[in-house]
Every structure is written in structure tokens, then in C-alpha cells.
C-alpha positions in Angstrom: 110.2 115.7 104.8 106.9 115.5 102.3 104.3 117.3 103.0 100.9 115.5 102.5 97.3 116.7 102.0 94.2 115.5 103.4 91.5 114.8 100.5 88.3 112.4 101.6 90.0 111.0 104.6 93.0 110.1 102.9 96.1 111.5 102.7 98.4 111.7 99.8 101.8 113.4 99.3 101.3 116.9 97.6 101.7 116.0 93.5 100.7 117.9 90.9 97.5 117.8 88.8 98.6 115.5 86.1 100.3 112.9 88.3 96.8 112.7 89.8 94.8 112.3 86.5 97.3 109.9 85.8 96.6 107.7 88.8 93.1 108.1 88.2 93.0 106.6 84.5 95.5 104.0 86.5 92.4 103.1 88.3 89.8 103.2 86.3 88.2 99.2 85.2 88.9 98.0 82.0 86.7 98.3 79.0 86.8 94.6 78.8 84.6 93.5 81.8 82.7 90.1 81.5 79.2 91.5 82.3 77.2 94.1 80.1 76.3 96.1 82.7 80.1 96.4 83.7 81.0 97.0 80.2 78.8 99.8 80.0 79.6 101.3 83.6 83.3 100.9 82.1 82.2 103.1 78.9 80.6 105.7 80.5 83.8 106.2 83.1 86.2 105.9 80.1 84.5 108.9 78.4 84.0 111.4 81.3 87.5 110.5 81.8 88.3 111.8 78.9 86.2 114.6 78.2 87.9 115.9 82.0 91.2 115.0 80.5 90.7 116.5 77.3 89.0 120.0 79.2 92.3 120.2 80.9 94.8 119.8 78.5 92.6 122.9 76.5 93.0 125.1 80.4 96.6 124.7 80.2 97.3 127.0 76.8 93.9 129.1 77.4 93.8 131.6 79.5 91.1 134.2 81.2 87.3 133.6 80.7 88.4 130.7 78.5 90.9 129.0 81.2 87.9 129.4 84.3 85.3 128.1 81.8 87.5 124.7 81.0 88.4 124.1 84.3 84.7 124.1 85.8 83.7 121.8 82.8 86.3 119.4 83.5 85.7 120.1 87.0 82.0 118.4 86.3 83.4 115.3 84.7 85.1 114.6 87.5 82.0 115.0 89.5 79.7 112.7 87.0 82.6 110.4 87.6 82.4 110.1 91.0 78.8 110.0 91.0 78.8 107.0 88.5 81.0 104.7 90.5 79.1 105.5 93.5 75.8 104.5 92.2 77.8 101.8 90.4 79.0 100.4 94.0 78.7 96.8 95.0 76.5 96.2 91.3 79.8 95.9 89.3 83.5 95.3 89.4 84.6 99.0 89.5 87.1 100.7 92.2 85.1 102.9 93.5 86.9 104.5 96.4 90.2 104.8 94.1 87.9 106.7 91.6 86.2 109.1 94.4 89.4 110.0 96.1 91.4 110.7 92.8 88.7 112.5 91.7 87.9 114.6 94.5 91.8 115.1 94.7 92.0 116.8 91.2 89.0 118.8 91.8 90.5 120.3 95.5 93.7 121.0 93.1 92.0 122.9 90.2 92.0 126.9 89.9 88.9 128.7 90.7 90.2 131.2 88.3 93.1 131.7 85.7 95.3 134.9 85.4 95.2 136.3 81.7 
């Protein structure tokens, strides 16, 4: 038996935080797109991506304070994210419904707060 979760209408078996990130870089478009406006669209993904990524590698070996304070920044990528690829929708070559429901599904799975 798996037990599944309900993010955004869809439902995904219960995996942990990095499998997620994982999937999300997975579907993010490539930096290579034929059109400037997708290049830069691409770009701008690539680097919240990143910074998120980056802010939650740091929470894992901080703790306290420090740990609630990386989380809700990495928690905002992931929201800048999302709100890119919506307003990005139908303009350029970019999975936008992968990148909302990965998204949302890491922020639903972050801490609110960290013991330490």
C-alpha cells in the first residue's frame, strides 16, 4: 500500500523533500530555448531554482532561528517560481503545470519551524 498526498489536484505518492526538488529541476526548460524571450524565462527559473536549492541545502545543517529563516527564503523561490511560469504560460515553451505542482508540493512539505 502507498500512501499518496493530495497537492494542487494532483496526487503523488508521499516522497521526501529532495526527491521532489529533484523532479522539479527534471522539469524545468532548458537554458537552450530558440527564442530570447524563452531564453530568458529559462534563466530566470534556472536561478530561483537554485537560490531555493541552495537555501535548502544551508536548512539541513542550520538549525533554530537560522533553519526557520532558510526555509521561508527558499520557501519564496519556490513561490517566484511558480509565479514566473504562470505569467510565462502559453507565451513560451515552459511546463508550467509540472513547475506549479512540484513547487507547491515542496512548499506543503517544508517545516514551519526547526528544533534547535
Amino acid at each position: 500500500t502507498t500512501t499518496s498526498t493530495s497537492v494542487t489536484s494532483t496526487t503523488f505518492p508521499v516522497v521526501s523533500v529532495p526527491e521532489l526538488v529533484s523532479l522539479l529541476e527534471k522539469a524545468l526548460p532548458p537554458l537552450d530555448q530558440e527564442g530570447k524571450r524563452d531564453r530568458r524565462v529559462a534563466r530566470k527559473l534556472h536561478a530561483l531554482f537554485d537560490k531555493a536549492d541552495q537555501r535548502l541545502v544551508e536548512a539541513e545543517g542550520a538549525s533554530g532561528k537560522q533553519c526557520a529563516r532558510l526555509y521561508r527564503k527558499a520557501r519564496k523561490s519556490l513561490r517566484k517560481m511558480r509565479k514566473v511560469a504562470h505569467r510565462a504560460d502559453g507565451k513560451v515553451q515552459v511546463p508550467v503545470a509540472s513547475i506549479e505542482t512540484f513547487a507547491q508540493a515542496i512548499i506543503v512539505r517544508l517545516p514551519s519551524s526547526c528544533d534547535g
